[in-house]
C-alpha angles and dihedrals in degrees: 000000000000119000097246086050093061100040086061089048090051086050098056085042087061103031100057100041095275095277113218122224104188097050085044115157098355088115100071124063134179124244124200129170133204115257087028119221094072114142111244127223123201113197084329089316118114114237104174128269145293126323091049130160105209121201116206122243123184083228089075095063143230091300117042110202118209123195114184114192135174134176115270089012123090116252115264121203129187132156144211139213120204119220113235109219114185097180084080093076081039091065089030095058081046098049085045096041091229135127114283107245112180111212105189086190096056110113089207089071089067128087126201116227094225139044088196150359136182111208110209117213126200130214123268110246114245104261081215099054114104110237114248122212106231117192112207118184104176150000100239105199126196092191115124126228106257088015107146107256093185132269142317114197095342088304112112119252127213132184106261131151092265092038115115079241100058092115088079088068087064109035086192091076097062099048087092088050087061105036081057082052101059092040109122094024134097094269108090088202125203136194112220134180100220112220098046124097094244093048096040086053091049097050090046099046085055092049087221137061119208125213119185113202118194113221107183144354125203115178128184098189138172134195145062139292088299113025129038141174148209148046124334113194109207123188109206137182119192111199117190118205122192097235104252108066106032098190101078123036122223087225145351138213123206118202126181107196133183109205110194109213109199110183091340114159113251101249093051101050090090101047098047083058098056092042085048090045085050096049097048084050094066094054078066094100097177082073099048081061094038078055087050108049083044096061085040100058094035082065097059091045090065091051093081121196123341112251120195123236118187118240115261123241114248120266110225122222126161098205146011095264084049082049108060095041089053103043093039086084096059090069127069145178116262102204111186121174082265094058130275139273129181141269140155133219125260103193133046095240101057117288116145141188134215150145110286087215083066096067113029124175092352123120100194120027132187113248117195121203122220084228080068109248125113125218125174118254129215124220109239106169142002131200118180095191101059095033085235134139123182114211141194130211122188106245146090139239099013112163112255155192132260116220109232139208117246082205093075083051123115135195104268110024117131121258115206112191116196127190152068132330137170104324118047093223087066092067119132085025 
């Protein structure tokens, strides 16, 4: 090549940026989104929307920020950082036989780290639905050991003990993977350890127990011994139990999710894609109504049998200060080995109502009458959802109170409250 030959070429070189051939095209990538039509925001800028193909300048920094925003979906970020290479104008000026001329400013000499990405967004919560306690005890995974999990870098990949899976081989693992999940939804999920007295009382006080099973992985996955990208398929089923009878569930969800890892270090990517999985499941609002019909029904369950109590006779007074004196009898002191709260009867013969927290565990209390006499009191019913007991005392024609309606209540009326606080001698105040 002649020597004028190469000074123009030098000169072209220079004067368009020094475009590269050989890192042609590695600064663009394509973004997607699920579900697509999202607007797009470059460093604050709009580009269009998904799917995009974006195209690297040095103007847009060392870090290029993304917000990717639709209508009804929160609004999901991430960021990339291309890689600057200057040995690409090195082999160019080879290939071309001309003086090697290095241009830091050249966007040709950067490399993006990704060819292509899909952004899931998740739907916005109802700021109207009501939030549901979910117990969730363990990960069950059906997955077998060796079984194929899908592919890194085109090599097949199987769940072994030092595989970036192994946490399949332990579930338990994974059930903080999908409490992160549900943070910020309506499923105020728990972990719980069944069998212990915390996580039996929370089970039952949620009336369901969740267990999450995952059926199959299938990863297509890209990178090196750190960092790795591209989509993991999970096959979930989601079984709900009403806490109670734990072999067959009251009703099941299937999901089938695709996480797209870009740049996520090796020993996250599962669990991302169950906390993904977890997420996409409470947009699901048909469950949030199958949760609720449960409890519901689970309530109604503690209540027992119904037991008939026949309706007091009213207690006359003329005034309030006739009032109080009168109705003052109808409330007495509960004292249990553990120390003592109020209630106050609701039949002539005897039946009483209190806090269950009040008793306990006790099966015969000691209730003191404001007349000043102490019988003993039988517990007849609890019921731990209401923090109600309901208590009998051996004895007739004892003056009672009448259950009201809050309906007949208006704004301003006066409220007196009667019973016992802190120190038993206060009791009638």
């Amino acid at each position: 090549m002649s020597k004028p030959l190469t000074a123009l070429l030098l000169l072209a070189l220079l004067g368009t940026g020094c475009a590269s051939m050989l890192n042609k095209g590695k600064q663009s990538f394509t973004l997607d989104s699920e579900p697509s039509g999202a607007t797009v925001r470059v460093n604050g800028h709009e580009h269009g929307t998904t799917p995009l193909s974006y195209t690297y300048d040095k103007v847009d920094g060392d870090e290029v920020s993304f917000e990717v925003s639709l209508t009804g979906y929160e609004t999901g970020t991430f960021s990339i950082r291309p890689a600057k290479s200057n040995g690409v104008l090195f082999a160019d000026a080879m290939l071309l036989n001309i003086p090697y001329i290095a241009d830091k400013n050249n966007t040709a000499l950067y490399v993006l780290p990704i060819r292509e990405h899909t952004l899931q967004l998740f739907k916005k919560t109802p700021l109207d639905i009501s939030r549901q306690m979910v117990p969730i005890s363990t990960v069950e995974v059906k997955v077998m050991k060796n079984a194929r999990l899908g592919t890194f870098d085109g090599q097949p990949m199987r769940l072994e003990s030092n595989s970036m899976f192994r946490d399949l081989l332990n579930g338990d693992q994974l059930l903080y993977s999908v409490s992160n999940g549900l943070k910020n939804t309506w499923m105020d999920s728990r972990t719980v350890r069944m069998g212990t007295t915390k996580g039996d009382e929370a089970i039952q006080r949620a009336k369901l127990l969740m267990r999450p099973t995952i059926k199959t992985v299938d990863a297509t996955l890209k990178g090196d011994k750190r960092r790795c990208s591209g989509p993991v398929v999970l096959e979930m089923d989601w079984e709900f139990f009403n806490g109670t009878e734990y072999t067959t569930p009251v009703f099941t969800r299937s999901t089938r999710t695709t996480y797209h890892a870009m740049g996520t270090p090796n020993s996250q990517v599962l669990d991302d894609a169950v906390s993904q999985a977890a997420r996409l499941l409470a947009e699901d609002l048909t469950l949030a109504d199958d949760i609720a019909a449960n409890y519901g029904a689970g309530l109604l369950a503690t209540k027992g049998e119904l037991l008939s109590v026949k309706a007091p006779t009213t207690i006359p007074f003329t005034g309030r200060k006739d009032m109080l004196a009168a109705l003052v009898k109808a409330v007495v002191t509960i004292s249990t080995e553990e120390g003592h709260g109020s209630g106050f009867l609701i039949s002539n013969d005897g039946y009483l109502l209190t806090n269950e927290h009040v008793v306990g565990d006790e099966s015969l209390v000691k209730v003191k009458f404001e007349q000043g006499f102490t019988l003993d009191a039988q517990v007849v019913k609890l019921n731990k959802d209401f923090d109600l007991a309901l208590l009998k005392v051996p004895a007739t024609d004892l003056p009672a109170l009448t259950i009201g309606s809050d309906e007949g209540l208006m704004l301003g009326e006066e409220i007196f409250a009667i019973g016992t606080p802190v120190d038993a001698n206060l009791g009638q105040s």
